[in-house]
N, C-alpha and C positions, 0 to 999 in steps of 0.2 A: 504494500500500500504506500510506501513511503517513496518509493521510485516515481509513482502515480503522481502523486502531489508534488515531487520536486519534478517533473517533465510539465504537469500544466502547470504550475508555478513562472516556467521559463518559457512560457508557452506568452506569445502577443496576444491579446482579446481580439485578431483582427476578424472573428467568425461573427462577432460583437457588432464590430463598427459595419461590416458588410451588410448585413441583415437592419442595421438604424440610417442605415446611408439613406434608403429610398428605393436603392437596386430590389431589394425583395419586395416591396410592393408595386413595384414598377405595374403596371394596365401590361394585360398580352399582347403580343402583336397581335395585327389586325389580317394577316394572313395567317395566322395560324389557327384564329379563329373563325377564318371562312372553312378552311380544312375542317375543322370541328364539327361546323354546322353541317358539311356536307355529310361528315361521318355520323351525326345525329340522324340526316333526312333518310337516310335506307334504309333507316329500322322504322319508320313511321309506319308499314303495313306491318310490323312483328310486336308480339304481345306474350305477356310472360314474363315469368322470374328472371329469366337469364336475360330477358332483353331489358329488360329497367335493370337489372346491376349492370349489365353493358354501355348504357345509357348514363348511369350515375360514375362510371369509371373514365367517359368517355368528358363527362363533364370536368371532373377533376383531374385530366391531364393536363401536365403543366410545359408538354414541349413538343414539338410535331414527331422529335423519334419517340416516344409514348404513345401518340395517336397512332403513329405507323406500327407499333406494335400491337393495339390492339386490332389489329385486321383479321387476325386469325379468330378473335371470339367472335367479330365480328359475320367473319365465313361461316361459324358454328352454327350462330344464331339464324342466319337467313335460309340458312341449310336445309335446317331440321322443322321450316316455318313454310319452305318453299320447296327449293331443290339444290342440290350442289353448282349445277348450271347457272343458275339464277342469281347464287352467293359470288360462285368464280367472277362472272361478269360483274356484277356489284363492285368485288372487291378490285379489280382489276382496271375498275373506271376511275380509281381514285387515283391511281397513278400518277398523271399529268400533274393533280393537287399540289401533290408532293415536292413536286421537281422543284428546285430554288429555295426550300426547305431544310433539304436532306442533301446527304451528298447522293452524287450522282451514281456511284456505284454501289450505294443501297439500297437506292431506288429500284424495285423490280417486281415484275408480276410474279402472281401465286401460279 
């Protein structure tokens, strides 16, 4: 324990001043938020547990490589509400979204 306390002891508060600067409450970008919404609007035919926690996960993502991850629940959800055809295409349309987001070599269809 006493290793502990002398490492944060010597340790700067700058985790402190970063998070009171304004950076952490900084407003979202405004494209990351159209991504959002776009990832919100395909679940509007889906209903169901998985798709409201998909929904509320989808709300509380806080960067487009998080939204791009959740693409796979996403495919889950439309899947098993629709068809797997249905989801592919879905998920595959958001692509473009993405581009200028993400880097370009993660960008890529399911």
């Amino acid at each position: 324990m006493s290793s502990w306390k002398k490492w944060l002891s010597s340790r700067p508060l700058e985790w402190l001043n970063s998070a009171t600067s304004g950076s952490f409450l900084s407003a979202p970008d405004a494209d990351l938020e159209l991504v959002r919404e776009r990832l919100l609007h395909l679940l509007d035919d889906c209903k169901g547990t998985d798709c409201e926690r998909l929904r509320w996960r989808l709300h509380t993502a806080e960067s487009a490589q998080d939204l791009w991850l959740l693409r796979g629940p996403l495919f889950q959800v439309v899947a098993s509400q629709h068809c797997q055809e249905q989801a592919a295409e879905r998920v595959n349309g958001l692509v473009p979204a993405f581009q200028g987001l993400m880097p370009a070599h993660l960008v890529s269809r399911v």
